[in-house]
C-alpha positions as a Markdown table, in Angstrom:
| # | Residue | x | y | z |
|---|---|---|---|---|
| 1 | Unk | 57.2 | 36.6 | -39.4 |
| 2 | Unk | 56.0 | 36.5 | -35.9 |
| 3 | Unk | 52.6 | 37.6 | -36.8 |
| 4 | Unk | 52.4 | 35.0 | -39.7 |
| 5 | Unk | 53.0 | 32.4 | -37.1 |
| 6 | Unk | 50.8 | 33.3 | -34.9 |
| 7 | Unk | 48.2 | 33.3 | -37.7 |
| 8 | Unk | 49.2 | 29.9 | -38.6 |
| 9 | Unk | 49.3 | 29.0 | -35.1 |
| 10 | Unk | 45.6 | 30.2 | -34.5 |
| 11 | Unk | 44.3 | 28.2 | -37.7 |
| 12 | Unk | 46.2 | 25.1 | -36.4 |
| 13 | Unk | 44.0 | 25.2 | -33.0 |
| 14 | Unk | 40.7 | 25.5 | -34.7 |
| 15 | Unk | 41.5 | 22.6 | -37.3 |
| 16 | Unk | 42.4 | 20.4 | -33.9 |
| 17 | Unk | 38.9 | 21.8 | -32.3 |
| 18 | Unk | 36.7 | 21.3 | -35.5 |
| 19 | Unk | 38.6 | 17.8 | -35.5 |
| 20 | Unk | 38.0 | 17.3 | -32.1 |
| 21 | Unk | 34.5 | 18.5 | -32.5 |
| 22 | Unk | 33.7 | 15.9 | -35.4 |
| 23 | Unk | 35.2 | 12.9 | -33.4 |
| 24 | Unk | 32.8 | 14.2 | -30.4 |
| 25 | Unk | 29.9 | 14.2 | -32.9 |
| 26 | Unk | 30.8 | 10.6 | -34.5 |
| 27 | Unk | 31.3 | 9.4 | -31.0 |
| 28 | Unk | 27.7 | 10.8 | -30.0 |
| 29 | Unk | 26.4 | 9.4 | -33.5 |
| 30 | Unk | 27.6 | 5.5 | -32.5 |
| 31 | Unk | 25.9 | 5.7 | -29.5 |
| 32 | Unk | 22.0 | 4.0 | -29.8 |
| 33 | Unk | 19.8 | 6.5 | -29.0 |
| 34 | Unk | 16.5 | 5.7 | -27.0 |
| 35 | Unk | 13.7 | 8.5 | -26.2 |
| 36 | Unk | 11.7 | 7.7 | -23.6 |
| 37 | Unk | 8.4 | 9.6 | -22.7 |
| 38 | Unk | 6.5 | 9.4 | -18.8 |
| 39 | Unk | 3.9 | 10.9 | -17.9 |
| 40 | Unk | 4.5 | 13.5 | -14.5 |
| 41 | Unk | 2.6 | 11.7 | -11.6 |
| 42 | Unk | 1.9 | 8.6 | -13.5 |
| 43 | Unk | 3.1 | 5.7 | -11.1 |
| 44 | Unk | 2.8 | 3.6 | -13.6 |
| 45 | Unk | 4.2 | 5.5 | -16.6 |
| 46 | Unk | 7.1 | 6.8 | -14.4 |
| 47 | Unk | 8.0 | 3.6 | -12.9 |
| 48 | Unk | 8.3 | 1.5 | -16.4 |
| 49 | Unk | 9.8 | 4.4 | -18.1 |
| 50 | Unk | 12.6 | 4.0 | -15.6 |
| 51 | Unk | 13.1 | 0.4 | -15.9 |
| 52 | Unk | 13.2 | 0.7 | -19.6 |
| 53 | Unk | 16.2 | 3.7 | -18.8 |
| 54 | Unk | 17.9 | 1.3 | -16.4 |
| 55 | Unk | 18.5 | -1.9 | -18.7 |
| 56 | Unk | 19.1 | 0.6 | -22.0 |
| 57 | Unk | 22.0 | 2.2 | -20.4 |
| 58 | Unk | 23.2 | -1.3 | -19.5 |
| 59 | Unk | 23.4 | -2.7 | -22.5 |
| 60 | Unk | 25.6 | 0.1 | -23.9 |
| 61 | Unk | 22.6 | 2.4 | -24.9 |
| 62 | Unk | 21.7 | 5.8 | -24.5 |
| 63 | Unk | 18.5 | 7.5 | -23.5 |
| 64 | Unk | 16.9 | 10.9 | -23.0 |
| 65 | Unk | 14.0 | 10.9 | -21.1 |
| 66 | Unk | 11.0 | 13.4 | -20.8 |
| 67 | Unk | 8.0 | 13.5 | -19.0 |
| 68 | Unk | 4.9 | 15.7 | -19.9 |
| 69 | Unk | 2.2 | 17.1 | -17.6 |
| 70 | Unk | -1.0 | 15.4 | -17.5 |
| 71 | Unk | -4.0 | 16.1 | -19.7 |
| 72 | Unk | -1.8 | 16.6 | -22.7 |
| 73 | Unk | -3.2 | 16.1 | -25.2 |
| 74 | Unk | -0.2 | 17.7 | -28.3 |
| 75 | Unk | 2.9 | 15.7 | -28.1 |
| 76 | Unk | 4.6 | 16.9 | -31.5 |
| 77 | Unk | 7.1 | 18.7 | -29.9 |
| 78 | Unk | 8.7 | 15.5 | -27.9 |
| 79 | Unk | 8.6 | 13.4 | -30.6 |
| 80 | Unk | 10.6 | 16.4 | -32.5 |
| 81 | Unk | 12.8 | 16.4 | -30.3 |
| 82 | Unk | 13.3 | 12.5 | -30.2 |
| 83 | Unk | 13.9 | 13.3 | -34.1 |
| 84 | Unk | 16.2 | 16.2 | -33.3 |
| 85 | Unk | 18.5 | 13.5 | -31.5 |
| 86 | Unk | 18.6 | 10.7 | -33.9 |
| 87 | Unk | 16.9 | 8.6 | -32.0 |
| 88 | Unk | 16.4 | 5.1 | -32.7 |
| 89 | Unk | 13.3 | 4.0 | -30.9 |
| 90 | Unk | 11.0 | 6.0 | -28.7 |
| 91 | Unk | 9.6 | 3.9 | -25.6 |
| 92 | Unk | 6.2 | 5.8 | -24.0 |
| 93 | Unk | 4.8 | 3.6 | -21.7 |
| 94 | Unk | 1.6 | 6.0 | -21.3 |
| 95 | Unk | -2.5 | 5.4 | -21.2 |
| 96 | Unk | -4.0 | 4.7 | -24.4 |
| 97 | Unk | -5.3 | 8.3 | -24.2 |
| 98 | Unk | -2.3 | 9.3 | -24.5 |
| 99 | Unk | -0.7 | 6.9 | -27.1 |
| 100 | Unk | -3.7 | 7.8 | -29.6 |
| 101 | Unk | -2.2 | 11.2 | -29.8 |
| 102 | Unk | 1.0 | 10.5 | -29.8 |
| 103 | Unk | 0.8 | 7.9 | -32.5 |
| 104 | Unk | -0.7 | 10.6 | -34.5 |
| 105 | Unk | 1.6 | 13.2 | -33.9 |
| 106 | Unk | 4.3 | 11.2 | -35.0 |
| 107 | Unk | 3.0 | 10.3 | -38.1 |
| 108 | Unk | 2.0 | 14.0 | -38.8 |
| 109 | Unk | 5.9 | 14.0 | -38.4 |
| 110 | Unk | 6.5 | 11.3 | -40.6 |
| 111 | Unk | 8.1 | 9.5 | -37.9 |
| 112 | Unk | 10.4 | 6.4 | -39.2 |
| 113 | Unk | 11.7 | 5.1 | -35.8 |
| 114 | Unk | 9.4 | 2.5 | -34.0 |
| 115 | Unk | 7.1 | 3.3 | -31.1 |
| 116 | Unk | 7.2 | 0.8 | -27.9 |
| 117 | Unk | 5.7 | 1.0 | -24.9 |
| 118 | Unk | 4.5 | -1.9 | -22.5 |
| 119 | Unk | 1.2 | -3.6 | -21.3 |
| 120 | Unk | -1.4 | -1.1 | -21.9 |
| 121 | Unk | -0.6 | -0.7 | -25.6 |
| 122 | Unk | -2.7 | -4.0 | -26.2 |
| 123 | Unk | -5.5 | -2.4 | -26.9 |
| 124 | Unk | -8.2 | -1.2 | -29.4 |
| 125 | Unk | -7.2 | 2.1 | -29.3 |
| 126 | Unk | -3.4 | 1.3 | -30.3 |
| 127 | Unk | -4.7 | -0.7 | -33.5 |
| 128 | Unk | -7.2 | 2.4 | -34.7 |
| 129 | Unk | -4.2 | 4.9 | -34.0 |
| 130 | Unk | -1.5 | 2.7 | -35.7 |
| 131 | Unk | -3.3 | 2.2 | -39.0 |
| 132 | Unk | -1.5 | 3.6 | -41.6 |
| 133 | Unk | 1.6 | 4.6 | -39.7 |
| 134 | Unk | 4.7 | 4.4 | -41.4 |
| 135 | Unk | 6.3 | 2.6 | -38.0 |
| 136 | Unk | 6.1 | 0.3 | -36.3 |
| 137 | Unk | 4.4 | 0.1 | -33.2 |
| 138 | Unk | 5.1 | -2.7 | -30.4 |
| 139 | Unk | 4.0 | -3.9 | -27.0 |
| 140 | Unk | 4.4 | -6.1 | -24.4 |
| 141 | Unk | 1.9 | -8.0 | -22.8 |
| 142 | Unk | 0.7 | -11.2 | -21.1 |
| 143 | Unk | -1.1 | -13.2 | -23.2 |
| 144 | Unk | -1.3 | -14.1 | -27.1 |
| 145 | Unk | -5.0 | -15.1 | -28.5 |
| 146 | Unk | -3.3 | -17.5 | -31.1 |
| 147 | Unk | -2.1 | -19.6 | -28.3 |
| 148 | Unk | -2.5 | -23.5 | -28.9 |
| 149 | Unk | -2.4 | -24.9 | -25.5 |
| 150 | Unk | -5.6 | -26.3 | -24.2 |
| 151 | Unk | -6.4 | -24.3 | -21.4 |
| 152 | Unk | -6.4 | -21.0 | -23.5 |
| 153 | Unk | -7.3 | -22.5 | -27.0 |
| 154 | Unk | -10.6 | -22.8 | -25.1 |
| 155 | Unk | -10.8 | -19.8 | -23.0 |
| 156 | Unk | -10.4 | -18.0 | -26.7 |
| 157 | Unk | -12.8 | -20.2 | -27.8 |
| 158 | Unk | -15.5 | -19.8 | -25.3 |
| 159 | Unk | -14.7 | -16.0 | -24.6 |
| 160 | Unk | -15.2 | -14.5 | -28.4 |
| 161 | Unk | -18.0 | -16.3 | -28.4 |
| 162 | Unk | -19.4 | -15.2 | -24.8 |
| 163 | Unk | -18.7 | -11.5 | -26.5 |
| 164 | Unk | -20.6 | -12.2 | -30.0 |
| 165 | Unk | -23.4 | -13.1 | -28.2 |
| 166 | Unk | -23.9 | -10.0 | -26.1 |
| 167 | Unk | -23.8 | -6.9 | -28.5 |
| 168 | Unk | -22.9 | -4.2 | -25.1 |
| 169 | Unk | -20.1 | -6.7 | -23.9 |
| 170 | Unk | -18.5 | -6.3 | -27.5 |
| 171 | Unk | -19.0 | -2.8 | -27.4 |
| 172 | Unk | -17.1 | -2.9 | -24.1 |
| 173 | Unk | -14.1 | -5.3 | -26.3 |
| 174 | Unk | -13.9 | -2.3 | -28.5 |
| 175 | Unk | -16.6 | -3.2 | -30.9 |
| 176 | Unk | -14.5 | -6.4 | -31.4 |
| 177 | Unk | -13.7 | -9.9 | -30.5 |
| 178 | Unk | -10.0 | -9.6 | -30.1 |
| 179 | Unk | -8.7 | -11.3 | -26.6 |
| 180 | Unk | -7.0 | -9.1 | -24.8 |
| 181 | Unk | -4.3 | -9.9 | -22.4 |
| 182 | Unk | -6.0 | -8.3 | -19.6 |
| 183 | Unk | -9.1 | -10.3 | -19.8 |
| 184 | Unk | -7.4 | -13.3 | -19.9 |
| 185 | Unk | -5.7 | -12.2 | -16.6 |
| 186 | Unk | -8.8 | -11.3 | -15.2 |
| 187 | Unk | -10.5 | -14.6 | -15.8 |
| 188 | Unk | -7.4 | -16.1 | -13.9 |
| 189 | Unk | -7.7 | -13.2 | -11.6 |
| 190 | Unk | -11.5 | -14.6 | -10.8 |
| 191 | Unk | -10.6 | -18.3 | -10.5 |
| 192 | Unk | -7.7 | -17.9 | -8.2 |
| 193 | Unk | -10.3 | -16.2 | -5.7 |
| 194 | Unk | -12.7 | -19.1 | -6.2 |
| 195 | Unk | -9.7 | -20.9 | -5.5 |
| 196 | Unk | -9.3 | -19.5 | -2.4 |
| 197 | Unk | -12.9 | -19.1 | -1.6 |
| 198 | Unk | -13.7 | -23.1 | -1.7 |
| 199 | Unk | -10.9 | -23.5 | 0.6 |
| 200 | Unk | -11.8 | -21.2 | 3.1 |
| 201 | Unk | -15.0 | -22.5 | 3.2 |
| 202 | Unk | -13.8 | -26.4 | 3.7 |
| 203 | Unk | -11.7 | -24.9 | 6.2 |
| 204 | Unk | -13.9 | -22.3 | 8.5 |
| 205 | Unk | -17.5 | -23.4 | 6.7 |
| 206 | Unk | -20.3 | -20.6 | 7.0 |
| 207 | Unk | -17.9 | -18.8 | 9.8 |
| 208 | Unk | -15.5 | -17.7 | 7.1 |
| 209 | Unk | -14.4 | -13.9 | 6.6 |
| 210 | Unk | -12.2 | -12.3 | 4.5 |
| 211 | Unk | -9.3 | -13.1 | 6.4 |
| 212 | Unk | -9.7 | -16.8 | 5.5 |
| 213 | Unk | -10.0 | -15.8 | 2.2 |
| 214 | Unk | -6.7 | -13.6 | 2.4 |
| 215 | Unk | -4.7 | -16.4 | 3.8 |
| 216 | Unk | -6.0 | -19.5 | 1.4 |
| 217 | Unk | -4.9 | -16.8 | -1.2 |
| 218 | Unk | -1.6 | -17.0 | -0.1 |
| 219 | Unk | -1.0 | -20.2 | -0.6 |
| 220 | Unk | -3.3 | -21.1 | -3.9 |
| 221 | Unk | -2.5 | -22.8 | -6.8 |
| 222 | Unk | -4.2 | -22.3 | -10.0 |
| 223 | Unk | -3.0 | -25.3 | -12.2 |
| 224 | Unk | -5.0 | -24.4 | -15.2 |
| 225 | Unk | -5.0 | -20.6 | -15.6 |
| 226 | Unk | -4.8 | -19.4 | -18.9 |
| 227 | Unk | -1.7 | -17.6 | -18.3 |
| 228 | Unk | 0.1 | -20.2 | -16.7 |
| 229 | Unk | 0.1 | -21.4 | -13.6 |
| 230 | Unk | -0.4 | -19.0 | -10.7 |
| 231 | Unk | 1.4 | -19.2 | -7.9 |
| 232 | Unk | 2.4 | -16.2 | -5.1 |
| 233 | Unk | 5.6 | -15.7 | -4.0 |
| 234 | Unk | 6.3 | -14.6 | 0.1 |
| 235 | Unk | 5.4 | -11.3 | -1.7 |
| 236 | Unk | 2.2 | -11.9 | -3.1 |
| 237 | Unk | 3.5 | -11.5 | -7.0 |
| 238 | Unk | 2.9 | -14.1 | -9.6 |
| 239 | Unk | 5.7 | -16.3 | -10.6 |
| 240 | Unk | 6.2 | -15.4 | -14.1 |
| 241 | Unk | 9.2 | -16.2 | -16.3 |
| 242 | Unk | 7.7 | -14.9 | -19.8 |
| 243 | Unk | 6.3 | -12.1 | -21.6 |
| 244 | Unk | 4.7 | -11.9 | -24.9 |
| 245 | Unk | 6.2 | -8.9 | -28.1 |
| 246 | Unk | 3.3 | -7.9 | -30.1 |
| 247 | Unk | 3.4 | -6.0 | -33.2 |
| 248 | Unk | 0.2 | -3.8 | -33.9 |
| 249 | Unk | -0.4 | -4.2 | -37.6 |
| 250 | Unk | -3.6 | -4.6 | -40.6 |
| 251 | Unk | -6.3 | -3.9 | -37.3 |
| 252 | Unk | -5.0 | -6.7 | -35.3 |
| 253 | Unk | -1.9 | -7.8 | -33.6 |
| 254 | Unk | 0.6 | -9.8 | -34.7 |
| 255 | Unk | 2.9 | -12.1 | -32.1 |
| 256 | Unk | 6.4 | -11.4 | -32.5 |
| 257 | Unk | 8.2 | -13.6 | -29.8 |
| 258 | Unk | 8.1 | -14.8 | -26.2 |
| 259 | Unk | 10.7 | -13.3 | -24.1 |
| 260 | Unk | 11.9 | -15.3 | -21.3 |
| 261 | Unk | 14.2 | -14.7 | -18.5 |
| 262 | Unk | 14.5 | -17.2 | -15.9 |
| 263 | Unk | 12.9 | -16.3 | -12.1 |
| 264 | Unk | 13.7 | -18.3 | -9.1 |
| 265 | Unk | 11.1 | -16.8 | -6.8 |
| 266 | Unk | 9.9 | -19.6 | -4.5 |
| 267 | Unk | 5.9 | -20.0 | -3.9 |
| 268 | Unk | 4.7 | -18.9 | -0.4 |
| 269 | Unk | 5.2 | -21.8 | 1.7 |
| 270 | Unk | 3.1 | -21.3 | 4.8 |
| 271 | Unk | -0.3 | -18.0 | 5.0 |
| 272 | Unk | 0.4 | -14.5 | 6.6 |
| 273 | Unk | -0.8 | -13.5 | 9.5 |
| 274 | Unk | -3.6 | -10.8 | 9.9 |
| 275 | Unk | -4.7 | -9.3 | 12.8 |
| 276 | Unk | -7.8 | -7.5 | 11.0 |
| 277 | Unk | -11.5 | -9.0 | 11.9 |
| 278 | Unk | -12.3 | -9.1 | 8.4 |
| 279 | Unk | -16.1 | -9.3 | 6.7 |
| 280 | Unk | -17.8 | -12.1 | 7.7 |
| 281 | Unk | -19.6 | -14.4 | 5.2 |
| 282 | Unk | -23.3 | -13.3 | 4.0 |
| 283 | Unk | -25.4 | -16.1 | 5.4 |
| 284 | Unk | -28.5 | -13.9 | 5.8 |
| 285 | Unk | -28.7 | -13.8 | 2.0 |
| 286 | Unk | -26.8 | -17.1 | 0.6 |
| 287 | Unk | -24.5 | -14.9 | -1.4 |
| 288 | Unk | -20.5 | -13.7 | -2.2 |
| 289 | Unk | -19.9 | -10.4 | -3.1 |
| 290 | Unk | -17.0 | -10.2 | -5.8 |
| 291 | Unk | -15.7 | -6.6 | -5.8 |
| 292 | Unk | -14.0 | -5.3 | -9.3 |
| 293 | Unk | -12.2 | -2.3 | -8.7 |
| 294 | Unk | -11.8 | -1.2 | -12.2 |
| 295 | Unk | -11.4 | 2.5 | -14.5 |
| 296 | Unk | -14.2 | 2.0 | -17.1 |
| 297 | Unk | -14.0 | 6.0 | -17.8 |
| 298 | Unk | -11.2 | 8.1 | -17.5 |
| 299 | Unk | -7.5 | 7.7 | -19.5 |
| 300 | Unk | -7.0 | 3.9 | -19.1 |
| 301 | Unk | -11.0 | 3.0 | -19.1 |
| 302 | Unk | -10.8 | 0.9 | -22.7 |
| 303 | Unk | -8.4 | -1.3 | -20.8 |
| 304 | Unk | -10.4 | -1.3 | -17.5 |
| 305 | Unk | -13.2 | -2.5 | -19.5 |
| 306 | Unk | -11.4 | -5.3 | -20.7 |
| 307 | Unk | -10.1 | -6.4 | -17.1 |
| 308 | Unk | -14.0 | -6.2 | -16.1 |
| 309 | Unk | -15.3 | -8.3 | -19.2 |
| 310 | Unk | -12.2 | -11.7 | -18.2 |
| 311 | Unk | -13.9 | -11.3 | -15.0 |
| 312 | Unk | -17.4 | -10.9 | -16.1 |
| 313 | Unk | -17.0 | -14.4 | -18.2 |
| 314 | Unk | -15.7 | -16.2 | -15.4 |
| 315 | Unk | -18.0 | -15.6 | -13.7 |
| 316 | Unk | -20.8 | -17.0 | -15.8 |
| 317 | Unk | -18.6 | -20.1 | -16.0 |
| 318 | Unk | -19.0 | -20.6 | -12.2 |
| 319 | Unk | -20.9 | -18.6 | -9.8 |
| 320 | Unk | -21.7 | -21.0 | -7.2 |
| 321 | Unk | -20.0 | -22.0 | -3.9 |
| 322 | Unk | -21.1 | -24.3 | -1.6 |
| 323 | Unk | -20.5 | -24.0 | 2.3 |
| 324 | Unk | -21.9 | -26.2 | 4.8 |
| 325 | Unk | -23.9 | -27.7 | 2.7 |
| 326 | Unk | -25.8 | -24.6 | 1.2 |
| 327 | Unk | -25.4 | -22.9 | -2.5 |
| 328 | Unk | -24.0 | -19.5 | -2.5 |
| 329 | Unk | -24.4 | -17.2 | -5.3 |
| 330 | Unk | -21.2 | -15.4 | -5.9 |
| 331 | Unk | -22.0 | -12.1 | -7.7 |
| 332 | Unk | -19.7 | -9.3 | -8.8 |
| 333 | Unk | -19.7 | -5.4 | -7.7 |
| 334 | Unk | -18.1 | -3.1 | -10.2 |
| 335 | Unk | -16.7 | -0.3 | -9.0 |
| 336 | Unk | -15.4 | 2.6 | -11.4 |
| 337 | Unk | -11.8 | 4.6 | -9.9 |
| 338 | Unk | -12.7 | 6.8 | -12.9 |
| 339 | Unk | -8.4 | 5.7 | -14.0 |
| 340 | Unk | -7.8 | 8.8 | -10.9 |
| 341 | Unk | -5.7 | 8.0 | -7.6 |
| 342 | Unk | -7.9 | 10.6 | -6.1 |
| 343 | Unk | -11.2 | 8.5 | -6.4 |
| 344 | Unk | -9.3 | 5.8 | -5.4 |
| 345 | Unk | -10.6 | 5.6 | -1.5 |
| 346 | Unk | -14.0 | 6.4 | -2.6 |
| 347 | Unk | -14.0 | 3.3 | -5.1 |
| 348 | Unk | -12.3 | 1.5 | -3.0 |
| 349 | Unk | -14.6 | 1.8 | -0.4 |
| 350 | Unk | -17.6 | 1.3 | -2.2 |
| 351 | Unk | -16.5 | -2.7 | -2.2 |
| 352 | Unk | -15.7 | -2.9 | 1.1 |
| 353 | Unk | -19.4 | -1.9 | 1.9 |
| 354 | Unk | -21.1 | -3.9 | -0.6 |
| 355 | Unk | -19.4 | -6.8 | 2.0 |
| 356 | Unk | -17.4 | -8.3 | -0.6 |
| 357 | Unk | -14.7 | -10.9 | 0.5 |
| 358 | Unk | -12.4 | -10.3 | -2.0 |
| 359 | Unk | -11.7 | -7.7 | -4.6 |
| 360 | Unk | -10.3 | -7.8 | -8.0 |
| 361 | Unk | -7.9 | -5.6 | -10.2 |
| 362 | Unk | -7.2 | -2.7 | -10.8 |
| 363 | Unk | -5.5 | -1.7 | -14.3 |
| 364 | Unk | -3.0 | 1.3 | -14.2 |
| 365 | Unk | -1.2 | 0.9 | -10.6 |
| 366 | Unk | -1.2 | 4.1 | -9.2 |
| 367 | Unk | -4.8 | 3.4 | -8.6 |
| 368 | Unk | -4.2 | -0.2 | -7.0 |
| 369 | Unk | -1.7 | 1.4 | -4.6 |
| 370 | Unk | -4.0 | 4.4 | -3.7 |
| 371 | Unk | -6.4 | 1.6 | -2.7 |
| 372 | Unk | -4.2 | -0.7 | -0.3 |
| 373 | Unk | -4.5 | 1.0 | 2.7 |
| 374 | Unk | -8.7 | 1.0 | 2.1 |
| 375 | Unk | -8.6 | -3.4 | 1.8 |
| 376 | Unk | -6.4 | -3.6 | 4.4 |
| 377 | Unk | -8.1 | -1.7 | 7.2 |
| 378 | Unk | -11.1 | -3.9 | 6.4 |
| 379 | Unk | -9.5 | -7.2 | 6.2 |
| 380 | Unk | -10.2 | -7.7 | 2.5 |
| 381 | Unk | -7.4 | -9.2 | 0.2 |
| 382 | Unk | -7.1 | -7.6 | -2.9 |
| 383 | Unk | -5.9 | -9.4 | -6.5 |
| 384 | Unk | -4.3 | -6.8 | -9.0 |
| 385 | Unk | -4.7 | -8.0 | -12.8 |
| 386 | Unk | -2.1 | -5.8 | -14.5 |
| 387 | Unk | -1.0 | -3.6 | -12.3 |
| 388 | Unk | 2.8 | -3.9 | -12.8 |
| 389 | Unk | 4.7 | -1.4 | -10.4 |
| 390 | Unk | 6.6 | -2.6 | -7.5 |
| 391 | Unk | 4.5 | -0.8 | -5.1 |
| 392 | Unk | 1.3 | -2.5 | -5.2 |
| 393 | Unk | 2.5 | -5.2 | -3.1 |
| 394 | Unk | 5.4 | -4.3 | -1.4 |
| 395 | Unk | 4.4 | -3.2 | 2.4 |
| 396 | Unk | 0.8 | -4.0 | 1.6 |
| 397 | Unk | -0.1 | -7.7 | 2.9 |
| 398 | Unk | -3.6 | -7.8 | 1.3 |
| 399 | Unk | -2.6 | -7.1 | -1.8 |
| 400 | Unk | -1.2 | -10.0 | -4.5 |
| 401 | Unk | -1.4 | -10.1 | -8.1 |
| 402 | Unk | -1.4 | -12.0 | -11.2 |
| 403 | Unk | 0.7 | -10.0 | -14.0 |
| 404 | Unk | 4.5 | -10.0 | -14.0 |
| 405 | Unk | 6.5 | -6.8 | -12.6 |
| 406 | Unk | 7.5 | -3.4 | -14.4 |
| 407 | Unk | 11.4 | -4.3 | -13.5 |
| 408 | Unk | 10.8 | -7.6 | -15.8 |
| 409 | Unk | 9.0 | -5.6 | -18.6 |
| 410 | Unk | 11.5 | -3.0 | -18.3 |
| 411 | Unk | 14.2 | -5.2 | -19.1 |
| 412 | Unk | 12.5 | -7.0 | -22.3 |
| 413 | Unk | 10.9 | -4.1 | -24.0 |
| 414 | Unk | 14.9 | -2.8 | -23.3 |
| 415 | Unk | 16.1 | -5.6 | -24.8 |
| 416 | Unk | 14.2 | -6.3 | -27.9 |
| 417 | Unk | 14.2 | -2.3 | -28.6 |
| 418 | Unk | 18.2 | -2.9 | -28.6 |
| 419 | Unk | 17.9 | -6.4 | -31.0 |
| 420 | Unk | 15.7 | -4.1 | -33.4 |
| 421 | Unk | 17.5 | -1.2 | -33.2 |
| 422 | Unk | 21.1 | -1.8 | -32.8 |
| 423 | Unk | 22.9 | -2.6 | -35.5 |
């Protein structure tokens, strides 16, 4: 009898066990699932993915997050994995480089879940990856082409046509005329430092250096930019309440919504102070020296490209300043970082002896923080495009920048991954 109880007894506890064991897995099964993929190293990629993670988990989400080493180039065994753990949406806010291969790992995979990442998805290389993918594949971004407000009806306008005209600058767009985001933000990029160039000049006249340039950027306002208007708060970050979901479908892509979240940053009220000489004003040879610190190779050179080609059209809209009384040509110095922190210095420094007063970009931020300490020591302000990550302005007085932050971007790709997937 005893040792028919006990039998029973055993057989009871693995009943309560394999029950307990099924309530753990249906618990785990309610839970959303988000897979999130960074890059090792990748300020950028690292500091987004983490965002992402952050709000997730807030709203009730749960997420498992890798990072790869860099140059990888296989990524079927993450994405197996995200598959492995009924995940709902993967979020892999990686170069294009990367996201080509990815994209087609996971539809070798025959991937259902949707792919999201942020910013640098709104590319060329995102729509020749996507087509044909059984998922769905969405960014975030700054800009939508189909906007019907005047400033940026005509920038569109003007800008596909500026490319159709020039077969190499189209070949720089992709081999396309779609706007992207990043050029728009370069051409506002480009007339917030003419901004602050003409007032320099009505200020100091032909003595003007790089400093005056620095602190008229501090307190510009750009009332027409095609992004909206462009103000810097006491950190040196654009005031920006809205980002843009796009949908990469059919070759092109498709706006999904605007995602707003209210920001009540106050616009710098009075200029730092430097204590740098700065570059002095070419008078010798009547000209301005732009510098564009851009990748136009390496992992995130498509999107460099497009950063370079806003800029480049600006430009051609207005490249004359007048101080004292004399024309000034202002001309623009490209400068390659190859998308590699360690070439930052080298790039970097290529600007600073070209004389320019200002310098422009860079896309992917890892780079544009690698470069800081190069503008600063010579007294030259510095205005990121889309370089999202905290660290390109914080502790660095030269810098200032155009895009909203990867904390912001975090949060809405978060939530709009949770209003598609959650159910």
């Amino acid at each position: 009898m005893k040792k028919i109880l006990a039998i029973l007894l055993a057989l009871a506890m693995v009943f309560a066990l394999a029950a307990c064991g099924d309530a753990s897995a249906e618990k785990k099964s309610d839970k959303v699932v988000a897979y999130v993929l960074a890059e090792k190293g990748d300020t950028y990629s690292l500091g987004l993915a983490n965002n992402f993670k952050t709000a997730f988990e807030a709203l009730g989400g749960e997420v498992i997050m890798e990072t790869f080493p860099a140059n990888t180039t296989n990524f079927s065994d993450y994405v197996q994995k995200a598959m492995d753990n009924s995940a709902a949406v993967m979020f892999a806010p990686n170069s294009t480089t990367v996201a080509s291969n990815l994209i087609k790992n996971a539809q070798d995979l025959g991937v259902e879940f949707p792919l999201m990442a942020g910013d640098t998805w709104e590319s060329s290389v995102i729509l020749d990856a996507a087509k044909g993918c059984d998922f769905d594949v969405y960014c975030s971004t700054f800009f939508d082409e189909n906007d019907e407000s005047g400033t940026a009806k005509e920038f569109v306008t003007g800008f596909k046509a500026w490319l159709n005209a020039n077969s190499d600058k189209k070949d720089m767009n992709g081999g396309n005329d779609i706007v992207a985001a990043v050029s728009a933000l370069g051409f506002d990029a480009y007339n917030v430092a003419m901004v602050a160039i003409r007032a320099a000049a009505e200020t100091a006249g032909s003595a003007m250096t790089s400093i005056d340039v620095a602190k008229a950027i501090c307190t510009a306002k750009l009332e027409n930019a095609v992004t909206g208007v462009i103000q810097f708060n006491e950190t040196g970050d654009a005031i920006k309440d809205s980002a843009y979901i796009k949908k990469a479908a059919d070759g092109a892509f498709q706006f999904v919504k605007v995602q707003k979240t209210a920001n009540s940053d106050s616009p710098m009220s009075t200029a730092k102070e430097y204590a740098e000489a700065g570059i002095a004003l070419d008078t010798a040879n009547k000209k301005i020296v732009i510098g564009v610190y851009e990748p136009t190779s390496g992992a995130n050179g498509a999107g460099g490209k497009q950063e370079v080609l806003g800029v480049e059209y600006a430009n051609s809209l207005d490249h004359v300043v007048t101080i004292d009384g004399v024309d000034y040509e202002v001309v623009l110095y490209v400068s390659d970082n190859g998308s590699l922190e360690e070439n930052a210095v080298t790039a970097a420094s290529a600007i600073v002896n070209q004389g320019a007063l200002v310098a422009l970009g860079s896309y992917g931020s890892g780079v544009s923080i690698a470069a800081a300490d190069t503008f600063s020591a010579a007294g030259m302000p510095a205005i990121g495009i889309s370089c999202t990550n905290t660290a390109v302005t914080e502790g660095h007085d030269y810098y200032f920048r155009t895009c909203f932050l990867d904390p912001f971007q975090g949060g809405v790709m978060a939530s709009f991954a949770w209003e598609t997937v959650a159910k």
